[in-house]
C-alpha positions as CSV (number, residue, x, y, z in Angstrom):
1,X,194.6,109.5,159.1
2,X,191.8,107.2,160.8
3,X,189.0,108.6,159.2
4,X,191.2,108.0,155.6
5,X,191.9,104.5,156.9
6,X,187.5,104.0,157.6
7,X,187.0,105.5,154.2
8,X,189.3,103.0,152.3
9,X,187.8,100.1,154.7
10,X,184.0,100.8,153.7
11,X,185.4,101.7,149.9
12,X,187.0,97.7,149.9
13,X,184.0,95.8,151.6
14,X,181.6,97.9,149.0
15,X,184.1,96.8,146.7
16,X,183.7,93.3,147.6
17,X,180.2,92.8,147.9
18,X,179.5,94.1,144.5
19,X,182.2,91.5,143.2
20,X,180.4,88.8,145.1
21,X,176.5,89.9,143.6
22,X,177.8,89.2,140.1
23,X,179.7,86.0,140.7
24,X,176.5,84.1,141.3
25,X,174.9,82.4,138.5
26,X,171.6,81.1,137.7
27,X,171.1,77.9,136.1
28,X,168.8,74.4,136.0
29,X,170.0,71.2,137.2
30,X,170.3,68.6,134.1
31,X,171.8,65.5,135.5
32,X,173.8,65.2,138.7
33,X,176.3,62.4,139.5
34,X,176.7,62.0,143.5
35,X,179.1,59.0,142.7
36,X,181.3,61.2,140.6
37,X,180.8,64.4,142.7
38,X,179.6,66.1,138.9
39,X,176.3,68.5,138.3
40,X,175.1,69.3,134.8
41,X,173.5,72.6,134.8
42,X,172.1,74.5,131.6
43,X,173.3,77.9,133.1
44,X,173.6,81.7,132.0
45,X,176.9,84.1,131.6
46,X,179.3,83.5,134.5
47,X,181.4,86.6,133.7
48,X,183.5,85.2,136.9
49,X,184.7,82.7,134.7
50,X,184.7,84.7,131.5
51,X,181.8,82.8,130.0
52,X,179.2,85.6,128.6
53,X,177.1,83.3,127.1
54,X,174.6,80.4,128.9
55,X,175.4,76.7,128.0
56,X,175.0,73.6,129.4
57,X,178.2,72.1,131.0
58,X,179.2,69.3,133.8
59,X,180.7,71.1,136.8
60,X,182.4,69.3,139.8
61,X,181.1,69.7,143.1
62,X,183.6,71.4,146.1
63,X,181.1,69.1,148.6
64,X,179.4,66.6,147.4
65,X,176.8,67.2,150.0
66,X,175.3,70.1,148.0
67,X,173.8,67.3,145.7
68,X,171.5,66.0,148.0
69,X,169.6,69.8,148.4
70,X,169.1,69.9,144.8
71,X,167.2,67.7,142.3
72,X,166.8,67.6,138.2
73,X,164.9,70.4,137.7
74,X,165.5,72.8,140.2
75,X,166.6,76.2,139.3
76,X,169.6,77.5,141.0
77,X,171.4,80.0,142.2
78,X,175.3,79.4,142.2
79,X,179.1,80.4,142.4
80,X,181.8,78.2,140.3
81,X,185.6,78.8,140.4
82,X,188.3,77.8,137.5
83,X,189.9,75.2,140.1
84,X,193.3,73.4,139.2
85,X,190.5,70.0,138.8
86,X,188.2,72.2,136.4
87,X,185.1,74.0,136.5
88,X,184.4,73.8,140.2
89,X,180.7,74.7,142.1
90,X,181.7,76.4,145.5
91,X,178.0,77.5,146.1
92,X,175.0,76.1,145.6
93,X,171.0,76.3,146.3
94,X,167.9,76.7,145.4
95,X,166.4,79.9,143.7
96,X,164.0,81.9,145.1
């Protein structure tokens, strides 16, 4: 029964991190609003959110500190969520 119990443990965090490699997105920063909270990115699919085409969009910002690591031009790398506000960033930085 314990090793059954390991098996479905590893089986749910594999799980897990695979859903969390293809919730991040890639985009460019566009225009970003620290007064508003807002950043414009001209991103790719974010099958997260059901989007599997690239557009350019205004997302809120879940802290508004993750503005002031980024600047118009930068490509990113970043996580969004369908929030009860909108389009919501939950992750942000820099690509590498």
């Amino acid at each position: 029964m314990k090793k059954l119990s390991y098996t479905i443990a590893a089986a749910m965090l594999l799980f897990a991190t695979a859903a969390t490699a293809q919730d991040v997105a890639k985009g460019e920063v566009r225009k970003i609003d620290e007064g508003a909270g807002k950043i414009t990115l001209k991103h790719g699919p974010i099958k997260s959110l059901g989007m599997d085409e690239g557009m350019t969009m205004v997302f809120r910002v879940k802290d508004p500190a993750m503005l002031k690591k980024v600047k118009v031009g930068d490509k990113v790398d970043f996580e969004a969520e369908n929030a009860s506000t909108g389009y919501t960033v939950t992750r942000l930085e820099k690509a590498k």
